[in-house]
C-alpha positions as CSV (number, residue, x, y, z in Angstrom):
1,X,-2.6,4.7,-3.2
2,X,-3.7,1.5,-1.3
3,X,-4.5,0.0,-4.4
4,X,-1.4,0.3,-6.4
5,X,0.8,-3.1,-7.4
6,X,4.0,-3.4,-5.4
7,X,5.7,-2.5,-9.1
8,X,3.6,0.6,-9.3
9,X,4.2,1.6,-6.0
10,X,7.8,0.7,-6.1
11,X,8.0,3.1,-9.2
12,X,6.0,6.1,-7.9
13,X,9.0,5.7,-4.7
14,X,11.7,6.0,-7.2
15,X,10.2,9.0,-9.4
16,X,9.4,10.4,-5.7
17,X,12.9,11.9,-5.2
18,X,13.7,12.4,-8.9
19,X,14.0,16.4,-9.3
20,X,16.5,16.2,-6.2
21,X,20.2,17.1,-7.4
22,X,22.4,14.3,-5.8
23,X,26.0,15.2,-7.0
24,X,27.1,17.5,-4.2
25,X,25.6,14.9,-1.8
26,X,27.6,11.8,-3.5
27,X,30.7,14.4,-3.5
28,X,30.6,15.0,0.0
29,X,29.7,11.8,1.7
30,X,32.7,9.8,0.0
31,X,35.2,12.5,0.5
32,X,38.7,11.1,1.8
33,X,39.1,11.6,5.1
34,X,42.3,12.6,7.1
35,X,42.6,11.0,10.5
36,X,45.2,10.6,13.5
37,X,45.4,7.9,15.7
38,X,45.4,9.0,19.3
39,X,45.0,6.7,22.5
40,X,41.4,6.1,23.9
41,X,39.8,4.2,26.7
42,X,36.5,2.3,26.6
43,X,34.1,4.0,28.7
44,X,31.3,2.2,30.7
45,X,27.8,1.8,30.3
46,X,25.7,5.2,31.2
47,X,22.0,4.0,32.0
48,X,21.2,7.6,34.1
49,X,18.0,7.8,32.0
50,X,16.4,5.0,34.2
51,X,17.9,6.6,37.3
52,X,17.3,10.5,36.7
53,X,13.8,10.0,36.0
54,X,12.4,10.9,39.1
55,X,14.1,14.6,38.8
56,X,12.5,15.4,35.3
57,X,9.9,17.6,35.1
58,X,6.9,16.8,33.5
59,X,7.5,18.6,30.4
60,X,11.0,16.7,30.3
61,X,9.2,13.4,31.2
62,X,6.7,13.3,27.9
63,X,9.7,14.2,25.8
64,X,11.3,11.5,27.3
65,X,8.4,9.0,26.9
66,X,7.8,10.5,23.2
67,X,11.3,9.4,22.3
68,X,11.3,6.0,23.5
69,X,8.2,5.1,21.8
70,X,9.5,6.7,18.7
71,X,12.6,4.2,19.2
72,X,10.3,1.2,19.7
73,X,8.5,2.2,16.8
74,X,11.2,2.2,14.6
75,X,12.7,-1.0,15.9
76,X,9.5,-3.0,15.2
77,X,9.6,-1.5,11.7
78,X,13.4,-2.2,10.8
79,X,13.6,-5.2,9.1
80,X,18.1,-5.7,10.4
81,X,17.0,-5.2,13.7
82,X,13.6,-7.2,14.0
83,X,14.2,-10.1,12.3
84,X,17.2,-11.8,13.6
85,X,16.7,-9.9,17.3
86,X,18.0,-11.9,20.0
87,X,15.2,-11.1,22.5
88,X,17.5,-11.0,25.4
89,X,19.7,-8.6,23.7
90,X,21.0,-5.9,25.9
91,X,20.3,-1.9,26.0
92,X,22.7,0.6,26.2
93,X,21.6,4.1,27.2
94,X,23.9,6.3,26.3
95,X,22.6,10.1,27.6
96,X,19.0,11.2,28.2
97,X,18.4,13.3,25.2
98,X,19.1,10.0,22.5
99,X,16.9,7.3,22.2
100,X,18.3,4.0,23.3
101,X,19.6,1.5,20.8
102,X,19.7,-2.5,20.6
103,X,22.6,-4.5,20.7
104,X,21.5,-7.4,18.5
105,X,23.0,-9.7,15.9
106,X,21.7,-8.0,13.2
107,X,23.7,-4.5,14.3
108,X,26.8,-5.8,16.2
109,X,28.6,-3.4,18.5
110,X,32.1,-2.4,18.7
111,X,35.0,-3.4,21.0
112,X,38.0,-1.0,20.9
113,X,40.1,-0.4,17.4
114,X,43.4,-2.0,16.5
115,X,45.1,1.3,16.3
116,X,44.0,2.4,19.7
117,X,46.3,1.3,22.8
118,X,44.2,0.2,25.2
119,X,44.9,-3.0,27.0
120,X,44.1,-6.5,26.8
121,X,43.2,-6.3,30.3
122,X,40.5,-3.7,30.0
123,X,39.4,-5.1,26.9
124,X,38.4,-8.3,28.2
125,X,37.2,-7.4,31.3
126,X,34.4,-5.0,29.3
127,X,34.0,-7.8,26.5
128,X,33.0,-10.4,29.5
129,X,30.1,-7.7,30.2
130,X,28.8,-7.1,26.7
131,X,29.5,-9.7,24.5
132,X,26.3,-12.4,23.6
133,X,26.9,-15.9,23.6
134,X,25.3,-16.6,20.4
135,X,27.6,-14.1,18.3
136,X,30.4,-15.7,16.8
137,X,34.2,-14.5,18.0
138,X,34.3,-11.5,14.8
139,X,30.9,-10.3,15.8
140,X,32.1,-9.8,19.2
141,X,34.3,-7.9,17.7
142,X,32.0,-5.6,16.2
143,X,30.1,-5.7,19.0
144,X,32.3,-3.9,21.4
145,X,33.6,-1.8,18.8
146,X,30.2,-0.7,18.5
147,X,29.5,0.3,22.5
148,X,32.7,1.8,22.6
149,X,31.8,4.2,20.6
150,X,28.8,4.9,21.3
151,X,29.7,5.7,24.5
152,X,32.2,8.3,23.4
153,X,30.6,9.6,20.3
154,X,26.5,9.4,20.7
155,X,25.3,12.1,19.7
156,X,27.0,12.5,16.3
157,X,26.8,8.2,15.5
158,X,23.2,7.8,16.8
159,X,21.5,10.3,14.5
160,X,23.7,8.8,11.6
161,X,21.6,5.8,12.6
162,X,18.8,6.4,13.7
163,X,17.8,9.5,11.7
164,X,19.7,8.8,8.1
165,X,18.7,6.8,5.2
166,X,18.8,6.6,1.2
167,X,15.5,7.9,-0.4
168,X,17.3,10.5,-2.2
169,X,20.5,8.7,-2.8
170,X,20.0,4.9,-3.1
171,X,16.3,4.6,-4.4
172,X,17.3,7.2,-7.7
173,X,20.6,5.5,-8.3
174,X,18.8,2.0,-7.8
175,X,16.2,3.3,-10.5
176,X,19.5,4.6,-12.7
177,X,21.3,0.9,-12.3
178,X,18.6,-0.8,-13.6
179,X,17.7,0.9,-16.1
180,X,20.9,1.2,-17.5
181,X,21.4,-2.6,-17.2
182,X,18.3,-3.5,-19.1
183,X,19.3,-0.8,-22.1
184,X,22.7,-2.4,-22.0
185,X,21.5,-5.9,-21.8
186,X,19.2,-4.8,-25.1
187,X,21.7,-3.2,-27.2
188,X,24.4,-5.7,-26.3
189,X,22.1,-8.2,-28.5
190,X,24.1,-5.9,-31.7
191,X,27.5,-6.0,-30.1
192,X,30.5,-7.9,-31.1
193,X,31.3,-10.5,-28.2
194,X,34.5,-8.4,-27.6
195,X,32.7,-5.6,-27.0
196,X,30.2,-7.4,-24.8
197,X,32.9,-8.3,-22.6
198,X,34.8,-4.9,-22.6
199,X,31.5,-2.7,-21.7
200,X,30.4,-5.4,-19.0
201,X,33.5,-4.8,-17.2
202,X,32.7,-1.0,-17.4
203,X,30.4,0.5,-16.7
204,X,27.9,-2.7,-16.7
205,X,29.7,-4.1,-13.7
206,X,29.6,-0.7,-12.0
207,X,25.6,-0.7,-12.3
208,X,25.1,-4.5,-10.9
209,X,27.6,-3.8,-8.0
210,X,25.3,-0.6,-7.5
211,X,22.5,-2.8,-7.2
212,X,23.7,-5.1,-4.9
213,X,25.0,-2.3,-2.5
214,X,21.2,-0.1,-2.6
215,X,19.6,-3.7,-2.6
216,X,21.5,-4.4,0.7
217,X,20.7,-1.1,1.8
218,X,16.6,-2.2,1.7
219,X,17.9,-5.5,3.7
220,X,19.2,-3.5,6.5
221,X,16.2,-0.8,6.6
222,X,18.6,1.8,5.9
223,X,17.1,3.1,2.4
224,X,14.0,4.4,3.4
225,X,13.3,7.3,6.0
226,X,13.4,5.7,9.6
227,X,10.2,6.9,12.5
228,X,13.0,8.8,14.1
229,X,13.5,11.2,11.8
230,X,14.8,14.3,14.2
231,X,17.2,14.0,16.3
232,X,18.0,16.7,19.2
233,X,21.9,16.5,18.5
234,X,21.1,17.3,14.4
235,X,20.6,21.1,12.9
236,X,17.5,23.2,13.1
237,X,17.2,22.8,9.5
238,X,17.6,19.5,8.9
239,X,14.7,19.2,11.9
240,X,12.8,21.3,10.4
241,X,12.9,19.0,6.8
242,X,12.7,15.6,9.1
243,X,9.3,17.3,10.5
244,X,7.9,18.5,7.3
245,X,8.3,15.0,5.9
246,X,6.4,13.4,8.3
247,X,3.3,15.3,7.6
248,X,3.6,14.7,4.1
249,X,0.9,11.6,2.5
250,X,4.1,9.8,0.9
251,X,5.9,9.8,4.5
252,X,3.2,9.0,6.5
253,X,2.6,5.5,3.9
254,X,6.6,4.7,4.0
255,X,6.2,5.1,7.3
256,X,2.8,3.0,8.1
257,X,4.4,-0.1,5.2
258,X,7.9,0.4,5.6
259,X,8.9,-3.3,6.0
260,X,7.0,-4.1,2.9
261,X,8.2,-1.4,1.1
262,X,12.0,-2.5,1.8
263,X,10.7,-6.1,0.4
264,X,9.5,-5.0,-2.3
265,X,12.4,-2.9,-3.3
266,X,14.5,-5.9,-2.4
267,X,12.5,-8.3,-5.1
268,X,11.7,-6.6,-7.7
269,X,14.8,-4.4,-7.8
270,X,17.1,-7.2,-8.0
271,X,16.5,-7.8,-11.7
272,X,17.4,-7.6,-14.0
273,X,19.9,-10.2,-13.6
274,X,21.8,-13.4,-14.7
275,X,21.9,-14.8,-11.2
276,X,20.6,-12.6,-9.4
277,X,21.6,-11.4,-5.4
278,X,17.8,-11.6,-3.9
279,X,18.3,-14.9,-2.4
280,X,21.6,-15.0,-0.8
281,X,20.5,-11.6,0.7
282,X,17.1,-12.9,2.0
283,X,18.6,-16.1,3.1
284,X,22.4,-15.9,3.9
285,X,23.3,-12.2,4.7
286,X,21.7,-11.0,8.0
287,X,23.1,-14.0,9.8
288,X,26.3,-13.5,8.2
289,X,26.6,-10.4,10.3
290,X,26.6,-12.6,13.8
291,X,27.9,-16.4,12.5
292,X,30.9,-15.1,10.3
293,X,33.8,-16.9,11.3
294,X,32.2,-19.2,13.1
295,X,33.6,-22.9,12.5
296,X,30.3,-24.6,13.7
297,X,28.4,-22.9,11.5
298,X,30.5,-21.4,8.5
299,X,31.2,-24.1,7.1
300,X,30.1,-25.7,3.7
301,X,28.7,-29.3,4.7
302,X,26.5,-27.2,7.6
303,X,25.4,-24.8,4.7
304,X,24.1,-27.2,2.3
305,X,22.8,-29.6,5.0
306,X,21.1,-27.3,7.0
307,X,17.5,-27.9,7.7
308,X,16.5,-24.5,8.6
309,X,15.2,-21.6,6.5
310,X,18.1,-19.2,6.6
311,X,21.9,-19.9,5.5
312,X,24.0,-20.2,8.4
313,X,26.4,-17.8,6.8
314,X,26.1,-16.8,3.1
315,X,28.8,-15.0,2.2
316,X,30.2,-18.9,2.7
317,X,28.8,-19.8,-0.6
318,X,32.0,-17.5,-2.0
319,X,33.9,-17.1,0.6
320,X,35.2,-20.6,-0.1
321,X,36.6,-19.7,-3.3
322,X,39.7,-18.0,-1.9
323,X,39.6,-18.8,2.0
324,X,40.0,-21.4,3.8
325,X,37.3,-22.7,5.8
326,X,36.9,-25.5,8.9
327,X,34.5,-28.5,9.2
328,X,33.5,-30.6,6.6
329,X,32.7,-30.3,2.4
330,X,29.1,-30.1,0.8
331,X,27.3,-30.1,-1.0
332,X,26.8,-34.1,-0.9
333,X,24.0,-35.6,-3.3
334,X,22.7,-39.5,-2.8
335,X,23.5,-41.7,-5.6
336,X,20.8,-43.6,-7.5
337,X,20.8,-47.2,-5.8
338,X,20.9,-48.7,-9.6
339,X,24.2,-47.0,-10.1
340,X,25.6,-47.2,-6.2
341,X,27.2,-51.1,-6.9
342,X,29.0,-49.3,-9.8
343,X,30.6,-46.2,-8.0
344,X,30.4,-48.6,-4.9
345,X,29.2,-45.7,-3.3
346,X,26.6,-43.9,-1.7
347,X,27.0,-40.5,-2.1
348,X,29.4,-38.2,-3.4
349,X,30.7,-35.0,-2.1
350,X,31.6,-32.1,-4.6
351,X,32.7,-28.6,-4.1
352,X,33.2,-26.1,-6.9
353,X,35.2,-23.8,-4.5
354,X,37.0,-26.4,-2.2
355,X,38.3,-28.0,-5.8
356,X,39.7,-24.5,-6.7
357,X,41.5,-23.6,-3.5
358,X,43.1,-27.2,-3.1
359,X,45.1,-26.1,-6.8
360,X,46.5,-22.7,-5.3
361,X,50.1,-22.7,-5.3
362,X,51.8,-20.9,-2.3
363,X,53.2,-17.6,-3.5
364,X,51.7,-17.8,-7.1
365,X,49.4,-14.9,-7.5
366,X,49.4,-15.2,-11.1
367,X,47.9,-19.1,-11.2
368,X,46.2,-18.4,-7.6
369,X,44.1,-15.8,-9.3
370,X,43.5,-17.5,-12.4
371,X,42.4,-20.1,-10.6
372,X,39.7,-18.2,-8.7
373,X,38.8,-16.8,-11.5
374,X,37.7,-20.1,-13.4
375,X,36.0,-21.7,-10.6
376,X,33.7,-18.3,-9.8
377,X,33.1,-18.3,-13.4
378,X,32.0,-22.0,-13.7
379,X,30.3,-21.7,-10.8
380,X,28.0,-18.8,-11.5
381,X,26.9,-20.7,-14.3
382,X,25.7,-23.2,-12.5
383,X,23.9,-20.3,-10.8
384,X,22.2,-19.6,-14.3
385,X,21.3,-23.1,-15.0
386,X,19.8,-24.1,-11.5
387,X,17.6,-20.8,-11.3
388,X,15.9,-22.2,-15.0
389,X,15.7,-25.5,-12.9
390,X,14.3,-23.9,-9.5
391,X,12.0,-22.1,-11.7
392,X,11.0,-25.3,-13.4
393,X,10.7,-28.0,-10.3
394,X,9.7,-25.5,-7.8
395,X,12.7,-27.2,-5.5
396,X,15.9,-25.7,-5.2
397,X,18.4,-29.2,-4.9
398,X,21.8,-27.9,-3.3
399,X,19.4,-27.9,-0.5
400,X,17.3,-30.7,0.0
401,X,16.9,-30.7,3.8
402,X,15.3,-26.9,3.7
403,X,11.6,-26.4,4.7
404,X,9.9,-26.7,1.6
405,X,7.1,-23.3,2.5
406,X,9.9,-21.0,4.5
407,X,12.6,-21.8,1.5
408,X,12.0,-23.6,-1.3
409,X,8.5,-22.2,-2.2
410,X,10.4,-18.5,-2.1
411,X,13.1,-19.4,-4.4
412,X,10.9,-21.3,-6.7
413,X,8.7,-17.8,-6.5
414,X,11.7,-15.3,-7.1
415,X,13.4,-17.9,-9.8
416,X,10.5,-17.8,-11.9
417,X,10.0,-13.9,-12.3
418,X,14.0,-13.8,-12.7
419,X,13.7,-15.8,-15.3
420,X,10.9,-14.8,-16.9
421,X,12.1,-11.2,-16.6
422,X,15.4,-12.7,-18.8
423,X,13.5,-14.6,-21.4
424,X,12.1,-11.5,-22.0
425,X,15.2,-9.6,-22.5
426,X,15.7,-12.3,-24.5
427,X,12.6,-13.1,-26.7
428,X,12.3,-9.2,-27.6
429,X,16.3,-8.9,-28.8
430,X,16.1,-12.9,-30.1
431,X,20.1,-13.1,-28.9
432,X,21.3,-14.7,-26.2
433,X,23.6,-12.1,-25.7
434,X,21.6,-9.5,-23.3
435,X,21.7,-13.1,-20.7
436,X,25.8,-12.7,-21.3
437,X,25.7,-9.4,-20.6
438,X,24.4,-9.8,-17.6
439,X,26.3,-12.8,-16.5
440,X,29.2,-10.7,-17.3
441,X,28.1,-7.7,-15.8
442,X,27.2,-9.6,-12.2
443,X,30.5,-11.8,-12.2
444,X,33.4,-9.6,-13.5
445,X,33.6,-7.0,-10.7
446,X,34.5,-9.7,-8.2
447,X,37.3,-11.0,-9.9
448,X,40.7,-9.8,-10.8
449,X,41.8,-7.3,-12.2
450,X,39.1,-5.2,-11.5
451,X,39.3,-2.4,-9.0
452,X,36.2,-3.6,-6.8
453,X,38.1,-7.2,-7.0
454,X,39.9,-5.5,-3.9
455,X,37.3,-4.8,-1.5
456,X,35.9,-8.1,-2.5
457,X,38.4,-10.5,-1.6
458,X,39.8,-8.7,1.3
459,X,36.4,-8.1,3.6
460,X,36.7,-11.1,6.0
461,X,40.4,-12.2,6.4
462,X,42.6,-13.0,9.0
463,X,44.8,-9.6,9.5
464,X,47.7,-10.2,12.4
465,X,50.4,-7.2,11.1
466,X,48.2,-4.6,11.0
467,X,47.2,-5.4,14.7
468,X,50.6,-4.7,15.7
469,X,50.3,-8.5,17.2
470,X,48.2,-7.7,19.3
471,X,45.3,-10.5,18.2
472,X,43.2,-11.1,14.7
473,X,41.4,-8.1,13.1
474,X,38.4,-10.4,11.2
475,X,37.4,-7.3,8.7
476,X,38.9,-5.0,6.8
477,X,38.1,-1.7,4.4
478,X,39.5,-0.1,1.4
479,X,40.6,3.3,1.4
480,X,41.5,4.2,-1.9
481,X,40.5,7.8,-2.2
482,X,36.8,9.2,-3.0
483,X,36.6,7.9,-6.8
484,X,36.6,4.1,-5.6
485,X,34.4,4.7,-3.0
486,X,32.2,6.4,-5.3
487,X,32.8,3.6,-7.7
488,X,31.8,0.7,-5.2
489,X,29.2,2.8,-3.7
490,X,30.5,2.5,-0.4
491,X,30.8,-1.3,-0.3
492,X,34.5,-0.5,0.7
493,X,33.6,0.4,4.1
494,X,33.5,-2.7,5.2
495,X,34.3,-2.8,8.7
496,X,32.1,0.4,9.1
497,X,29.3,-1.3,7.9
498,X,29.4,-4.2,10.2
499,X,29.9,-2.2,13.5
500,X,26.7,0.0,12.2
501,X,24.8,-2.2,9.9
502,X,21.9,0.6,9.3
503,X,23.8,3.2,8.7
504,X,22.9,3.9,4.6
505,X,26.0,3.5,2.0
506,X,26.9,7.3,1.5
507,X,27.0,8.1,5.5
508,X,29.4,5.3,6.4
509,X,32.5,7.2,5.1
510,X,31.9,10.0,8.3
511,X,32.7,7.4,10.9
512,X,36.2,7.4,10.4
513,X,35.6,11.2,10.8
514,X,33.8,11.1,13.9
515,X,35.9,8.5,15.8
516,X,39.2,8.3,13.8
517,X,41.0,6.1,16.3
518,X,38.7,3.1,15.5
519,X,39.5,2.9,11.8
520,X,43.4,3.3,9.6
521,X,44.3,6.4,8.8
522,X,45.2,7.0,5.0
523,X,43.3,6.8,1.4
524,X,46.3,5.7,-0.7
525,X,45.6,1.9,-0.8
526,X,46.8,0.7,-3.8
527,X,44.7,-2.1,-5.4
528,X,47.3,-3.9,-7.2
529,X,48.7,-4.6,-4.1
530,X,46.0,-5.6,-2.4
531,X,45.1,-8.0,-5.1
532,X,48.9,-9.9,-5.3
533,X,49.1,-10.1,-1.7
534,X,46.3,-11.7,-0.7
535,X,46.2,-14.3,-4.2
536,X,49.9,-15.1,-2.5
537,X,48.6,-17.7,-0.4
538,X,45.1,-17.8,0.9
539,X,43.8,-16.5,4.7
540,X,41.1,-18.9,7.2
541,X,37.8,-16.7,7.0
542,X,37.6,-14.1,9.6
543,X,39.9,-15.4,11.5
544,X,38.3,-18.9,12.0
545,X,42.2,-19.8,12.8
546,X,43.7,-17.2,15.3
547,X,42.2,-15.1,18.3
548,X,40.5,-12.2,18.4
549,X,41.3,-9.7,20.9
């Protein structure tokens, strides 16, 4: 097994779980859940472990060892937690039995919900205790959210964390996605363009949204089984399975090459594709989860002129395209000195996205959206065009200042088999049309009026009503019953997802289940709606503009 290719071994992972019957699974992890708001305090920090020690018995004491180790082990491995760790990242122990759990960029924790009434007093007393100075204002955010409640729900939100994952949930539906867009892609080379278009918006755009949400999944280490498998707060059955799998050959070598494993999966299952998601993942999305909002940082100039290896922010690159952002405008290209004493300048400044917003109208949905729509388009064909060039030059130019091994060399490396991978599609159906498709297929669930449009738009904004006034909420979900969650594969839970960022996709619904008061009650949101308000007029990014409480 040592031997195999990373595509062969990514392909004996995907027919691993195979004969297991997901539907009732899928059924019950997006099932609507009905919640009621009820007061709640933030509890402190419980670090008895450290203390109570001494009054263990021996017996007690190994356990106790045996689980820490375990929770060592399965940071080191977890590619969310270990490669953006701050190392001076506090602990929290929450209760002898669990293992204890970082709080670091990559899996902010919680301060108290909007809907619960505690005060401002007692929230920023406890936020002066836990929050890290390099997090940005919304990450605090998350970050207390997270400690609160983990200190009143641990032993139902840990295992969720520690102890869940995809393998036989993700990885098939992964393997179903892509199959179905390369079949797709194929036959669409004997389709009418009308028909192109209409099957790309469903269910082609279903399948590449898929992929983006399981391929985010691998980013986060939440798709393949985790070293803490048990859990002392989970059933003797589910034990029972957790222990059986860790005997097995297949566990024992996801375990032992887990990190390469979730690369893998996150390379090669990212095509096929037009544009692809691989890089913005690799690059931009873990530091998304502690700079959004951030003005020093998510901002366009600082994006493209950045000399480090890792966006500052990705979800910048498309954020821009319906909110408004602070700092300066890139990207900014140099102008040939043989043509500077004709433009009598030397550079020039130009922004896709910036160009778009400045033409919104102030309660125009209609042109607002249209609007968006045209410069994502034009945009993502740009996309197209500069992976062929990346591919070509081995340099990707929208960043000229990036390190050249660290960056460069890795999008010259994943444009070429992206490409490659469509020239095939290509070559073999001699049409351009399977490369449509998949433009198509990649673009159109982000804009209007497609149902996922909703969750899209609306992730990061600047929410004061729903707060009651009391401060800026900086993320939001969609609750639109269990067919859109099934539909966007979880991507909905937004706010879920950045208060546990390695929880998988079909567990995060159950946190509004287990501590109700942190998240809106309801599954009636009503797309439309969503949609026309927010093209209305356009919100600063996670709000860059307004305080957070």
């Amino acid at each position: 097994m040592r031997n195999r290719s990373g595509v062969q071994l990514l392909i004996g992972l995907y027919l691993f779980p195979a004969s297991i019957c997901h539907s009732r699974c899928l059924t019950e992890a997006f099932a609507p859940v009905r919640t009621v708001s009820i007061p709640t305090t933030v509890a402190s920090e419980n670090r008895r472990l450290c203390r109570r020690r001494d009054h263990l018995s021996n017996k007690e004491r190994v356990e106790c060892r045996e689980k820490l180790r375990t929770t060592e082990r399965f940071l080191e491995m977890s590619p969310s937690a270990s490669s953006i760790m701050n190392p001076k990242s506090e602990v929290v122990i929450i209760d002898p039995l669990t293992p204890i759990t970082p709080i670091t960029p990559s899996t902010p924790s919680p301060s108290p919900s909007p809907s619960a009434s505690t005060s401002s007093k007692s929230t920023t007393s406890q936020s002066s205790v836990v929050m890290s100075t390099n997090l940005s204002s919304a990450a605090k955010w998350h970050q207390n959210r997270r400690k609160a409640m983990i200190s009143m729900y641990s032993k139902k939100i840990l295992p969720l964390e520690q102890s869940s994952h995809g393998l036989f949930v993700g990885l098939p539906l992964l393997l179903v996605s892509n199959f179905a867009l390369i079949f797709m892609s194929i036959k669409s080379a004997s389709w009418s363009i009308p028909k192109i278009i209409l099957l790309a918006f469903f269910p082609g755009s279903m399948f590449s949204l898929w992929q983006l949400q399981i391929l985010h999944d691998a980013l986060h280490g939440a798709l393949l089984p985790k070293p803490s498998l048990s859990s002392p707060s989970a059933s003797l059955a589910s034990n029972e399975i957790a222990n059986r799998m860790k005997k097995s050959r297949v566990a024992k070598f996801i375990m032992k090459n887990r990190k390469t494993l979730h690369q893998n999966i996150l390379f090669w299952g990212s095509m096929p594709s037009a544009f692809g998601y691989y890089l913005y993942l690799y690059f931009g999305h873990l530091t998304h989860h502690k700079s959004f909002g951030d003005p020093s940082k998510a901002s366009l100039a600082t994006l493209f002129d950045s000399n480090k290896k890792n966006f500052e922010d990705g979800d910048v690159l498309f954020v821009a395209h319906r909110m408004k952002l602070k700092g300066k405008v890139g990207p900014t290209f140099p102008i040939p000195q043989s043509l500077q004493k004709l433009t009598n300048m030397k550079q020039i400044t130009m922004s896709i996205s910036k160009t778009g917003l400045d033409k919104w109208k102030e309660g125009r949905y209609i042109r607002n959206a249209f609007v968006f729509s045209c410069s994502l388009f034009f945009e993502r064909v740009l996309l197209v065009v500069n992976d062929a060039v990346v591919a070509l030059t081995g340099r990707n130019y929208f960043f000229p200042n990036k390190p050249i091994r660290g960056f460069h060399n890795k999008c010259a490396n994943y444009c070429r088999w992206a490409v490659g991978v469509r020239c095939a599609l290509c070559g073999l159906t001699r049409s351009f049309k399977p490369l449509l498709f998949l433009y198509l297929a990649e673009t159109l669930w982000s804009l209007p009026p497609h149902p996922a449009c909703a969750m899209f738009i609306t992730n990061h904004g600047s929410d004061t009503d729903g707060n009651d006034g009391d401060g800026c909420v900086p993320s939001s979900s969609v609750y639109a019953g269990r067919w859109y969650s099934l539909f966007t594969l979880g991507t909905n839970y937004h706010v879920e997802h950045h208060d546990f960022p390695m929880i998988p996709l079909h567990k995060l619904g159950q946190l509004r289940k287990i501590a109700p008061e942190f998240y809106r009650d309801g599954n009636d949101d009503k797309l439309w709606k969503i949609m026309k308000e927010t093209f209305r007029h356009p919100d600063f990014y996670a709000c860059m503009d307004a305080a957070i409480n």
